[in-house]
C-alpha positions as CSV (number, residue, x, y, z in Angstrom):
1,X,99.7,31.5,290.7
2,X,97.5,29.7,288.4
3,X,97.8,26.2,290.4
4,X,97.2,28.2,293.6
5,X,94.0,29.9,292.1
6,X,92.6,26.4,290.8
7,X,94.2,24.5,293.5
8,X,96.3,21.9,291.3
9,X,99.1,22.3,293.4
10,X,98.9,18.8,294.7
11,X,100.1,18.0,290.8
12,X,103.5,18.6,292.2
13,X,104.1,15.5,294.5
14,X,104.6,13.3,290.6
15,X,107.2,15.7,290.0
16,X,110.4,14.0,291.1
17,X,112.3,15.6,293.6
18,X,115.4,15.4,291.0
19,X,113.4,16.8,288.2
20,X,112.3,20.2,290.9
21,X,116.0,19.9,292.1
22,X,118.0,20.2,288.3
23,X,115.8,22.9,287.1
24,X,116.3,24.9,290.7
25,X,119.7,24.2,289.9
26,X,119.8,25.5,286.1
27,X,117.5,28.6,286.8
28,X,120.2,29.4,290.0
29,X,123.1,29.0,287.0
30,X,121.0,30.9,284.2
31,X,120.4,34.4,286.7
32,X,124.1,34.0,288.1
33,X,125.8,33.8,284.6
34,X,123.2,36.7,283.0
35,X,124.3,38.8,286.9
36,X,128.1,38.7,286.0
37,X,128.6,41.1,283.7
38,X,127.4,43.9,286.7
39,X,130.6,41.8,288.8
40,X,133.1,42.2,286.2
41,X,132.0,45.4,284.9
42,X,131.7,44.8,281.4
43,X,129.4,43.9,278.8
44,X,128.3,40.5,277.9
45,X,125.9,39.3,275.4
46,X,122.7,38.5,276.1
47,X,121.4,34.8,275.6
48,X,119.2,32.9,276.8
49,X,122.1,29.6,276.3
50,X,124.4,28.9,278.3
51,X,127.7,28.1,276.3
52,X,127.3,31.5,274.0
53,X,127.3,33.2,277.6
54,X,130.1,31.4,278.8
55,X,132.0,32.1,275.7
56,X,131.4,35.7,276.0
57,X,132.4,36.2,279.6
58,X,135.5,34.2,278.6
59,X,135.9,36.4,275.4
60,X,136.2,39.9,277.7
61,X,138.1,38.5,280.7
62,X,141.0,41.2,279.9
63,X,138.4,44.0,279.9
64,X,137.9,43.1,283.7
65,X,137.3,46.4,285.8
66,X,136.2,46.0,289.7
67,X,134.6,49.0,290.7
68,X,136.0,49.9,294.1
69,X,134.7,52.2,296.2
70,X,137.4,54.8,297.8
């Protein structure tokens, strides 16, 4: 919002399109990893890193429980 209030948005176009593409690409990981633990139905710790997140979803793959709908 605050380049499209002071109109810097043309500051974009030195941004290469691998750089915008990588962090798309991270963010997209980041909310999918923190999102699991609703899929799996149990709890993971929170952080903000990757591996420690990885870890713990690894950590609590035998407390696995789908909800399922009868």
């Amino acid at each position: 919002m605050f380049y499209s209030v002071y109109r810097l948005g043309w500051l974009i176009r030195f941004i290469s399109h691998s750089v915008i593409s990588g962090f798309t690409t991270a963010s997209a990981i980041v909310i999918g990893l923190s999102q699991i633990k609703y899929f799996l139905g149990y709890n993971v710790t929170r952080s903000s890193k990757i591996i420690p997140l990885i870890e713990s979803i690894i950590a609590g793959a035998d407390q696995v429980g789908f909800l399922v709908s009868p």
